[in-house]
C-alpha positions as protocol buffer text, in pm:
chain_id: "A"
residue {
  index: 1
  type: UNK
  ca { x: 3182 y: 2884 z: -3096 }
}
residue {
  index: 2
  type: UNK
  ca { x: 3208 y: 2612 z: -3349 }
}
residue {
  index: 3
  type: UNK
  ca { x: 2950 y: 2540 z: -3594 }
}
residue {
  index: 4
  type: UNK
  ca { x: 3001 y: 2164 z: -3554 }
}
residue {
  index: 5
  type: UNK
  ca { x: 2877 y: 2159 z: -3171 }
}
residue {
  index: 6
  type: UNK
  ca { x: 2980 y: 1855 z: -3021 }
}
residue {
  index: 7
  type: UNK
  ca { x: 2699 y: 1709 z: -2833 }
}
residue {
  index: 8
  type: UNK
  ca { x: 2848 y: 1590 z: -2413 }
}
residue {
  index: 9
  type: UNK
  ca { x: 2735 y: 1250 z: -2291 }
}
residue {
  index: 10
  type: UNK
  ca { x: 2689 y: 1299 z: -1899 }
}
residue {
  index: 11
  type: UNK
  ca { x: 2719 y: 941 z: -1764 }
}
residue {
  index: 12
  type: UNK
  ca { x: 2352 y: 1016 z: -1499 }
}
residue {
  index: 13
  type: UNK
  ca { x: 2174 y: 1089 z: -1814 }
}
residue {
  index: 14
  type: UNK
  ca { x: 2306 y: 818 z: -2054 }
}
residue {
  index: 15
  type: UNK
  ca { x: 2204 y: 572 z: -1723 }
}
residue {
  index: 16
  type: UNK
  ca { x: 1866 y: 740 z: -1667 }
}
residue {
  index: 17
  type: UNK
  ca { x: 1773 y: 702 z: -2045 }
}
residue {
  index: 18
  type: UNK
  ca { x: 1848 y: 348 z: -2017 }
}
residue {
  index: 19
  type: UNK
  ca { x: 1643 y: 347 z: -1677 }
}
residue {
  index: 20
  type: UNK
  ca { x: 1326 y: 490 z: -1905 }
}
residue {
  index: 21
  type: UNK
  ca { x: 1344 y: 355 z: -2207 }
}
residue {
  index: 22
  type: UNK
  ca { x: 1140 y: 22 z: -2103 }
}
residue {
  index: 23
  type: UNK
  ca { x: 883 y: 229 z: -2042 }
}
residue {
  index: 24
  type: UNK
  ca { x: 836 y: 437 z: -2330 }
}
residue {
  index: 25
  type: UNK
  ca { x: 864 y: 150 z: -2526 }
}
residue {
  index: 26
  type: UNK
  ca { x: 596 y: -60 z: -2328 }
}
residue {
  index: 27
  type: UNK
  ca { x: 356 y: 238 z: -2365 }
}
residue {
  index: 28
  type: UNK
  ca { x: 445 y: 276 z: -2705 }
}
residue {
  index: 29
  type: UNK
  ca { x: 364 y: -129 z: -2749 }
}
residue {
  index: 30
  type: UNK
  ca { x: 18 y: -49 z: -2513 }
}
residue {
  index: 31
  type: UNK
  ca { x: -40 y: 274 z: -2692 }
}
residue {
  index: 32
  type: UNK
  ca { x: -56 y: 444 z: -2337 }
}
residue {
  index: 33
  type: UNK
  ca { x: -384 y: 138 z: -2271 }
}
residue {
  index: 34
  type: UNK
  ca { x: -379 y: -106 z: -2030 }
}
residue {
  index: 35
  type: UNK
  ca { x: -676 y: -318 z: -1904 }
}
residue {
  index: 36
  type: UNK
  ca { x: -728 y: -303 z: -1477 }
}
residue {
  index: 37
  type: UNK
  ca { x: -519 y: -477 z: -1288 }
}
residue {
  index: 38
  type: UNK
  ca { x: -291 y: -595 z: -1566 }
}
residue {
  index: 39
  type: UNK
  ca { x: 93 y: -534 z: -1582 }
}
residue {
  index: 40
  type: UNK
  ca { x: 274 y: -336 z: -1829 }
}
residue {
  index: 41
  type: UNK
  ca { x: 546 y: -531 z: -2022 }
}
residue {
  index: 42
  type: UNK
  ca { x: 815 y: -270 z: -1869 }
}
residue {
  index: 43
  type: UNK
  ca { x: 711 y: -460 z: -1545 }
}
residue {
  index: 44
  type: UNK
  ca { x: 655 y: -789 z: -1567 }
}
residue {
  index: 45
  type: UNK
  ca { x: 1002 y: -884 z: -1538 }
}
residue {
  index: 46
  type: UNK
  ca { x: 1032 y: -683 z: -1168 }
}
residue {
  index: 47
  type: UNK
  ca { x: 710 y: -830 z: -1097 }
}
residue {
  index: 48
  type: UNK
  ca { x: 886 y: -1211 z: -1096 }
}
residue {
  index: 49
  type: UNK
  ca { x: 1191 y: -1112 z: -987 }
}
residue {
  index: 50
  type: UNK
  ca { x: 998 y: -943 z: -656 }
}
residue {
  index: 51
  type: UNK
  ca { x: 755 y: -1282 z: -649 }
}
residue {
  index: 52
  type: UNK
  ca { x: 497 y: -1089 z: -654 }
}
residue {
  index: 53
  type: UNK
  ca { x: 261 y: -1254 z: -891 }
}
residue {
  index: 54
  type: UNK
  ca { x: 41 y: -1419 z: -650 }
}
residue {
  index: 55
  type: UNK
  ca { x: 5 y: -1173 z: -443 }
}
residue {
  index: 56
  type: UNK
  ca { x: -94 y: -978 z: -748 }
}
residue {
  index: 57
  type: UNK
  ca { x: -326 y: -1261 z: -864 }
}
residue {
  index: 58
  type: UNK
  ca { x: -502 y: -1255 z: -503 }
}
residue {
  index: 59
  type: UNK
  ca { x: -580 y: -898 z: -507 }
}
residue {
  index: 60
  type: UNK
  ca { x: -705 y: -876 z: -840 }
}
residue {
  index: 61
  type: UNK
  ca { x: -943 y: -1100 z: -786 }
}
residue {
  index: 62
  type: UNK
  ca { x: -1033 y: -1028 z: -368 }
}
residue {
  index: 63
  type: UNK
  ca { x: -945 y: -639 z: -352 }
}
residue {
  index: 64
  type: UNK
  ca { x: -681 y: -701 z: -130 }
}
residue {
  index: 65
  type: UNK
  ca { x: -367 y: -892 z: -64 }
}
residue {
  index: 66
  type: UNK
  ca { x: -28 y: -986 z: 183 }
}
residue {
  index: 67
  type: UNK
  ca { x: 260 y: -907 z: 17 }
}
residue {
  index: 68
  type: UNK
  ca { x: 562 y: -1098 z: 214 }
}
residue {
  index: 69
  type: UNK
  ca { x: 910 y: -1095 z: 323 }
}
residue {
  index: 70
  type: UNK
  ca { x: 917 y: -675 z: 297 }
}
residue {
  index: 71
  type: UNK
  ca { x: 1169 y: -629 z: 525 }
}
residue {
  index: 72
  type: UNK
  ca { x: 1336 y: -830 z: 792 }
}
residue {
  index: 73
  type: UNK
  ca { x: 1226 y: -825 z: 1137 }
}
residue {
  index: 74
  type: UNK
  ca { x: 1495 y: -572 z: 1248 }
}
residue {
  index: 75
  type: UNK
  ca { x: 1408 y: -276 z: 1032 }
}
residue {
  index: 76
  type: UNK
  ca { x: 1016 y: -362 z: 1149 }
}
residue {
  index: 77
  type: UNK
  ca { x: 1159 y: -305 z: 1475 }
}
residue {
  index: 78
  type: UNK
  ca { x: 1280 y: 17 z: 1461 }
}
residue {
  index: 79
  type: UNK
  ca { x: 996 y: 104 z: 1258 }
}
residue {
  index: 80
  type: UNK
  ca { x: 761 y: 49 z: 1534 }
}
residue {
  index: 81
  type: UNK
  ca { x: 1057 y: 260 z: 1760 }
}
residue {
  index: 82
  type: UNK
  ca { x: 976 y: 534 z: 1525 }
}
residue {
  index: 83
  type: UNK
  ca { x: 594 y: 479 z: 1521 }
}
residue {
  index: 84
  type: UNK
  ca { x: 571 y: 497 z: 1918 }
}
residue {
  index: 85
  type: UNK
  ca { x: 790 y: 846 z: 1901 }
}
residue {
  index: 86
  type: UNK
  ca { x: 594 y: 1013 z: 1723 }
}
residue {
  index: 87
  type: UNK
  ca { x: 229 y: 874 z: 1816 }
}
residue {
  index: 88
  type: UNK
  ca { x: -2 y: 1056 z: 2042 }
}
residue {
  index: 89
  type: UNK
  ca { x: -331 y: 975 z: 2231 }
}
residue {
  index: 90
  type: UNK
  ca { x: -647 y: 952 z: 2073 }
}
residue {
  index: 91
  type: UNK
  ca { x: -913 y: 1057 z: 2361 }
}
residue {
  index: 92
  type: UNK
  ca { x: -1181 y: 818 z: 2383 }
}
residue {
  index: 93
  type: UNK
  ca { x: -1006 y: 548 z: 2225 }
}
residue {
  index: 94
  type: UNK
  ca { x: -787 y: 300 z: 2253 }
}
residue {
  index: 95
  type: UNK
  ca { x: -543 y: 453 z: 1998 }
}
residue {
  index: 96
  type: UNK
  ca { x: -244 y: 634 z: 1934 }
}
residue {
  index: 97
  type: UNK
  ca { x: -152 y: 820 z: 1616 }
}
residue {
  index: 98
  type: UNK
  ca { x: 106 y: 1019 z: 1406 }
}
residue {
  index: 99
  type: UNK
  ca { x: 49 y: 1161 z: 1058 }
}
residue {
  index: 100
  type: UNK
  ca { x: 258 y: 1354 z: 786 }
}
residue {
  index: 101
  type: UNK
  ca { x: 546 y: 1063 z: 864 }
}
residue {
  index: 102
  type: UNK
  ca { x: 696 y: 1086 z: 504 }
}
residue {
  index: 103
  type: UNK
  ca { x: 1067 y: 1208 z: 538 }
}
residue {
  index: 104
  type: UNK
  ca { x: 1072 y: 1196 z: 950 }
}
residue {
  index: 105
  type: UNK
  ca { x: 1259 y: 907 z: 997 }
}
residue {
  index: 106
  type: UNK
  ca { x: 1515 y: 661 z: 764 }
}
residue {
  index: 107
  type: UNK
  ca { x: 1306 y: 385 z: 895 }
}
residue {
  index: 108
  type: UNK
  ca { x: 956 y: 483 z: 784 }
}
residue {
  index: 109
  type: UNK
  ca { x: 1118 y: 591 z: 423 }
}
residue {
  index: 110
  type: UNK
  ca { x: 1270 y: 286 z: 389 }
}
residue {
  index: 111
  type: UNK
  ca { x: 946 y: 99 z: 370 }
}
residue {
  index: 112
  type: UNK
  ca { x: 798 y: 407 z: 146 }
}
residue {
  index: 113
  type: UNK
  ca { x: 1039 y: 362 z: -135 }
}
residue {
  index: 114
  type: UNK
  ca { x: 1077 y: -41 z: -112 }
}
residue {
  index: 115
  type: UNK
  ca { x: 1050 y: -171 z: -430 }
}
residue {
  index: 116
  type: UNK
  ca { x: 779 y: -467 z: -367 }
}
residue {
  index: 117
  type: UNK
  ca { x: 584 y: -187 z: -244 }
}
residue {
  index: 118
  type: UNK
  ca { x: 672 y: 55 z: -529 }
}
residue {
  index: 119
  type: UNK
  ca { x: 632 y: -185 z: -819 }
}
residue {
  index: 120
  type: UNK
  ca { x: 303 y: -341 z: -663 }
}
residue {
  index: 121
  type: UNK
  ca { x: 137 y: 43 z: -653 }
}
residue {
  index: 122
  type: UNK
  ca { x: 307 y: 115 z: -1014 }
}
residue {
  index: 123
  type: UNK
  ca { x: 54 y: -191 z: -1129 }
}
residue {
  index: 124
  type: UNK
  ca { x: -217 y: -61 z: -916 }
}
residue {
  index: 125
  type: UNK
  ca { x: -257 y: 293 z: -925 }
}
residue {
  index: 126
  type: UNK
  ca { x: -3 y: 338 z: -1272 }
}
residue {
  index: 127
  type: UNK
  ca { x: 371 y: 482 z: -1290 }
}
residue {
  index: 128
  type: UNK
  ca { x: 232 y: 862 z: -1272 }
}
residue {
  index: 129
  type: UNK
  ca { x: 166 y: 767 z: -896 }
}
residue {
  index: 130
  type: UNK
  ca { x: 258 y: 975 z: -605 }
}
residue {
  index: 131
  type: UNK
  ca { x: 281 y: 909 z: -224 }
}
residue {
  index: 132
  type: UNK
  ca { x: -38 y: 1027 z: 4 }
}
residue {
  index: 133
  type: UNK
  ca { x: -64 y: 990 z: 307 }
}
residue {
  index: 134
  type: UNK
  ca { x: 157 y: 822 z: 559 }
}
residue {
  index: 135
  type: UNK
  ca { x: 56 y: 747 z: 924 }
}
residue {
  index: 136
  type: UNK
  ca { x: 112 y: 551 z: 1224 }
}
residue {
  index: 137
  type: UNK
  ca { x: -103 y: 413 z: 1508 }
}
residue {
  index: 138
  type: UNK
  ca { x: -97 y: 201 z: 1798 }
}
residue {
  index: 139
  type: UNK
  ca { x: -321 y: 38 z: 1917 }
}
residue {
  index: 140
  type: UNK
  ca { x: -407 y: -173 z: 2247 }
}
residue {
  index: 141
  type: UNK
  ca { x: -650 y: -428 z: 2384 }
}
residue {
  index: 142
  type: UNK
  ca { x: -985 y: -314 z: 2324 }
}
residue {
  index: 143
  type: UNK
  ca { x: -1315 y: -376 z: 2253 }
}
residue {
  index: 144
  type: UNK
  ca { x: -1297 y: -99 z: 1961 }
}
residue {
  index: 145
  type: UNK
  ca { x: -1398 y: -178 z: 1601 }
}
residue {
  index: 146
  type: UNK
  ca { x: -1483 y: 18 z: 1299 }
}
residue {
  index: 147
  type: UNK
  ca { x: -1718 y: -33 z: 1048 }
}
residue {
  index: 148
  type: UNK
  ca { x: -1602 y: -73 z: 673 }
}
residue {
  index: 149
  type: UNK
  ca { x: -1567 y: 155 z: 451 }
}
residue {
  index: 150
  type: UNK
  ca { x: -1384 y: 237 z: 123 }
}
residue {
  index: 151
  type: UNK
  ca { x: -1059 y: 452 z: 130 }
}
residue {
  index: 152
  type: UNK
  ca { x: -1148 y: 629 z: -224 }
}
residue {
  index: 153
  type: UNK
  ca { x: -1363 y: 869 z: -21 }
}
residue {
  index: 154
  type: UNK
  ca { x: -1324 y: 1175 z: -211 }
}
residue {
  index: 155
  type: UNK
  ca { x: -1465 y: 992 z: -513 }
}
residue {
  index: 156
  type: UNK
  ca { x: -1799 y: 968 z: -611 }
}
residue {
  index: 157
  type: UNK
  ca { x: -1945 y: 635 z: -725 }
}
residue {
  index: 158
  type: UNK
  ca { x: -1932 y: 445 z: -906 }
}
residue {
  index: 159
  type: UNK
  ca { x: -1533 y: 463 z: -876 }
}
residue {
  index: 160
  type: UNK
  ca { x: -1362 y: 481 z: -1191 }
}
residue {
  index: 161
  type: UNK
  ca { x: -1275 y: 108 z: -1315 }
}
residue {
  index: 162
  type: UNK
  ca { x: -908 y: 183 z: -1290 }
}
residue {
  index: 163
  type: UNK
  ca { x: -771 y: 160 z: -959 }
}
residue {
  index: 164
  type: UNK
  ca { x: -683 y: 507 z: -792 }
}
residue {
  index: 165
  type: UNK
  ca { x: -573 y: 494 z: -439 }
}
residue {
  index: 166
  type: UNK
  ca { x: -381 y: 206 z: -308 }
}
residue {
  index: 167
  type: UNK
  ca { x: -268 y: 138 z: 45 }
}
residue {
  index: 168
  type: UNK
  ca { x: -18 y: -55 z: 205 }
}
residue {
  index: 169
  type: UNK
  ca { x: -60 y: -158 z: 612 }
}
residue {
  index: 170
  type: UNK
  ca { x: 266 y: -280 z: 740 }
}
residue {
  index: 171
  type: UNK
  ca { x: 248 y: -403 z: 1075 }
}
residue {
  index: 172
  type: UNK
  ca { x: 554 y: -378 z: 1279 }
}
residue {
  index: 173
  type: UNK
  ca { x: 479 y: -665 z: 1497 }
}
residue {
  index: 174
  type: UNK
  ca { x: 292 y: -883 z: 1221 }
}
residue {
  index: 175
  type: UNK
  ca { x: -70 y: -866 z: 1286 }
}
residue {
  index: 176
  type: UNK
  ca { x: -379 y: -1145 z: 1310 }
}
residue {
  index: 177
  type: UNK
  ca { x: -730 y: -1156 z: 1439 }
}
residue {
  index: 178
  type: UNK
  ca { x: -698 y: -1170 z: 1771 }
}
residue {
  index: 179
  type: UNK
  ca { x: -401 y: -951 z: 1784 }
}
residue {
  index: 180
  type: UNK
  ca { x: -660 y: -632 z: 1589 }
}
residue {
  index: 181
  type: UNK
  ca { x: -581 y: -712 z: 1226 }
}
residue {
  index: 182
  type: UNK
  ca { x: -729 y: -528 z: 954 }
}
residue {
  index: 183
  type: UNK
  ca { x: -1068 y: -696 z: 853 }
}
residue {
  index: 184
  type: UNK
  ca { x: -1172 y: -668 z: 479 }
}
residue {
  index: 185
  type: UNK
  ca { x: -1515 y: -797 z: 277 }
}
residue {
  index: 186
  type: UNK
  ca { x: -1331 y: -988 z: -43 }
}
residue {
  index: 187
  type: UNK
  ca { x: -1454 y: -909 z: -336 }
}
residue {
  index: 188
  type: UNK
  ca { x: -1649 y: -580 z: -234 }
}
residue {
  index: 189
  type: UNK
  ca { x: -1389 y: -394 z: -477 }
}
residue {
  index: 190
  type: UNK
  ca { x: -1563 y: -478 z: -753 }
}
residue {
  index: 191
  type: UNK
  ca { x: -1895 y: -305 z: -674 }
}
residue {
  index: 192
  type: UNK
  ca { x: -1706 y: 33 z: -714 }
}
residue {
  index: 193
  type: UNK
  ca { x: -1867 y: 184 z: -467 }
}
residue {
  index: 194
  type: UNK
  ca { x: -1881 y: 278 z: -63 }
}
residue {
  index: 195
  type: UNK
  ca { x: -2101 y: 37 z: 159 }
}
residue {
  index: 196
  type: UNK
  ca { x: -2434 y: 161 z: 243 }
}
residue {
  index: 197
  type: UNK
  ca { x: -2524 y: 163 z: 635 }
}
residue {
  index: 198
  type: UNK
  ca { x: -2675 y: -174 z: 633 }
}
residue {
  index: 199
  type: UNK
  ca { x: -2354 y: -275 z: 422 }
}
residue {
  index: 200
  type: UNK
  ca { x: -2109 y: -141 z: 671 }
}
residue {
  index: 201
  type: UNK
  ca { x: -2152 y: -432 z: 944 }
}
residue {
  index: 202
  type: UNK
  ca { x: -2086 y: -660 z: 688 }
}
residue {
  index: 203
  type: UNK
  ca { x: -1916 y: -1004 z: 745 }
}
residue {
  index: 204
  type: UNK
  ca { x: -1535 y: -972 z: 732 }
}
residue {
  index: 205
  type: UNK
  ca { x: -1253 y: -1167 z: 727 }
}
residue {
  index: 206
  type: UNK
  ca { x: -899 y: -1068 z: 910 }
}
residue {
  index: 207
  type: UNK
  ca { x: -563 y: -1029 z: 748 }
}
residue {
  index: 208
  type: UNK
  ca { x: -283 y: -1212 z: 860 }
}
residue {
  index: 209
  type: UNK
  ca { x: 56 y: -1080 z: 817 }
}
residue {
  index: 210
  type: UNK
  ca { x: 347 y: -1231 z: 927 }
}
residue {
  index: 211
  type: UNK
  ca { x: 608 y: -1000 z: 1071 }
}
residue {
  index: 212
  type: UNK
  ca { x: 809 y: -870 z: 833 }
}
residue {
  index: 213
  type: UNK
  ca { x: 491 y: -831 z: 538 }
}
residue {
  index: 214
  type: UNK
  ca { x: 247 y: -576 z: 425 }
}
residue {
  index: 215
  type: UNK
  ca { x: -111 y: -618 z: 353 }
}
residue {
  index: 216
  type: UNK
  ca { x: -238 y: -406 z: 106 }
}
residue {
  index: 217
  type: UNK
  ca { x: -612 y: -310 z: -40 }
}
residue {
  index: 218
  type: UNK
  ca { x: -761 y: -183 z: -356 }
}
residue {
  index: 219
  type: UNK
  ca { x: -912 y: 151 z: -283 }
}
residue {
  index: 220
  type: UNK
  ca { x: -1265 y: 38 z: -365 }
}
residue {
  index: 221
  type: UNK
  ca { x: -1217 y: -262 z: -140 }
}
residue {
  index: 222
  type: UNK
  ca { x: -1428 y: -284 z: 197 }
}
residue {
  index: 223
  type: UNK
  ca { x: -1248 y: -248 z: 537 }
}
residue {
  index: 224
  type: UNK
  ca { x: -1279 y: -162 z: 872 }
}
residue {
  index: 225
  type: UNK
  ca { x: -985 y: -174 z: 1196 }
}
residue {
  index: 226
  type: UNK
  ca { x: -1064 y: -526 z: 1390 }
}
residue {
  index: 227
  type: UNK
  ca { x: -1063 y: -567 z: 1792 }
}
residue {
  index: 228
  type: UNK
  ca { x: -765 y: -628 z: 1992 }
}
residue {
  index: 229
  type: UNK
  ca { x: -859 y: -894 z: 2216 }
}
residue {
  index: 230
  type: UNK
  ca { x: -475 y: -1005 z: 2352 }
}
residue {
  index: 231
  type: UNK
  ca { x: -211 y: -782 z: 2548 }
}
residue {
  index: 232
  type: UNK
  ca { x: 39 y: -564 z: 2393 }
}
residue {
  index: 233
  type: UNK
  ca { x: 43 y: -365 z: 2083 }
}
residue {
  index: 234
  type: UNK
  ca { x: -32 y: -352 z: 1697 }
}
residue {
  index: 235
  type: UNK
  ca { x: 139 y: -126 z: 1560 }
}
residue {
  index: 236
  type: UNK
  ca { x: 118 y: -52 z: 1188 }
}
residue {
  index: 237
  type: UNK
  ca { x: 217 y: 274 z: 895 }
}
residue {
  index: 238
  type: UNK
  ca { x: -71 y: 290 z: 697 }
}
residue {
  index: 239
  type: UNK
  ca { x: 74 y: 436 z: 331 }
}
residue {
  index: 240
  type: UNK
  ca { x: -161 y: 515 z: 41 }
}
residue {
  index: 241
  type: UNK
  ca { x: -26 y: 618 z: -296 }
}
């Protein structure tokens, strides 16, 4: 062997250096510490690109937020094909349900690994973050509705300041009020804690999202499933990260 060992430039690597280096130098700049809620200069330029500032802006200050124009209306549809395959009955209610849907179908990874969903979680939750859980349900008319809660529920309070479980609610059909839409108490993220009993019948207000969008919570926000009081179906993948 040579003593003078010539050092090989594989193209992947040379690309995925390039890929990185924003990073390490924005955490180099932040000295690895960032504030809650705010974006990392590696991301800020993604963040306009995506339009996601106001989105950004609402859920920073509310807990929660509808993120728009996700995918178009045909992938929803075939998302909600998938949803229905693999969705069972719930006895007693007026649910269906599949879990562990992560790498099961092209459609339901497609909306894991979108990149207005990706980047918003990287601001949330931070760029170490890793996908949870990912499950479907359907649901029907029905007088059904849950009481809030707070999805960091293997946390104790108070939950840490930084944000540490995020989820995303993408409903295939679009969702609103009448139709069963998610119902959240703005603002309740920044108590940092779960509701007490008195606290989990609090007032709500419902999440519209326009077919095609996502709404997504902070993990110390307040939520609970709303009624379905029209015919047909909601059906929605729920994905925390």
């Amino acid at each position: 062997m040579s003593e003078h060992t010539e050092t090989i430039r594989v193209p992947e690597a040379d690309a995925l250096a390039e890929h990185v280096r924003p990073l390490i130098e924005s955490v180099k700049k932040s000295k690895g510490m960032l504030g809650p809620y705010d974006v990392a200069d590696h991301l800020e330029a993604r963040i306009d690109e995506l339009g996601l500032a106001d989105a950004l802006a609402h859920f920073r200050e509310h807990g929660y937020a509808v993120i728009e124009d996700v995918a178009p209306p045909e992938e929803m549809d075939e998302l909600r094909e998938a949803i229905h395959g693999f969705s069972k009955d719930i006895p007693g209610t007026a649910y269906r349900s599949a879990s562990h849907l992560l790498g099961r179908h092209p459609a339901i990874d497609r909306i894991a690994t979108n990149p207005k969903i990706l980047a918003f979680a990287e601001v949330s939750v931070g760029n170490g973050f890793r996908a949870s859980q990912f499950a479907g349900s359907v649901m029907v008319k029905s007088e059904d509705e849950t009481s809030v809660h707070a999805d960091q529920n293997w946390i104790p309070a108070p939950f840490p300041e930084h944000n540490c479980v995020i989820t995303f609610c993408t409903p295939c059909e679009g969702m609103t009020s009448e139709g069963g839409a998610t119902r959240v108490v703005p603002g309740s993220h920044v108590l940092r804690r779960h509701p007490t009993v008195e606290e989990s019948l609090s007032e709500t207000v419902a999440i519209d999202v326009a077919k095609g969008g996502t709404a997504v919570w902070d993990g110390s926000a307040w939520h609970g499933g709303g009624r379905r009081t029209i015919d047909g179906t909601r059906t929605v993948l729920h994905a925390t990260y």
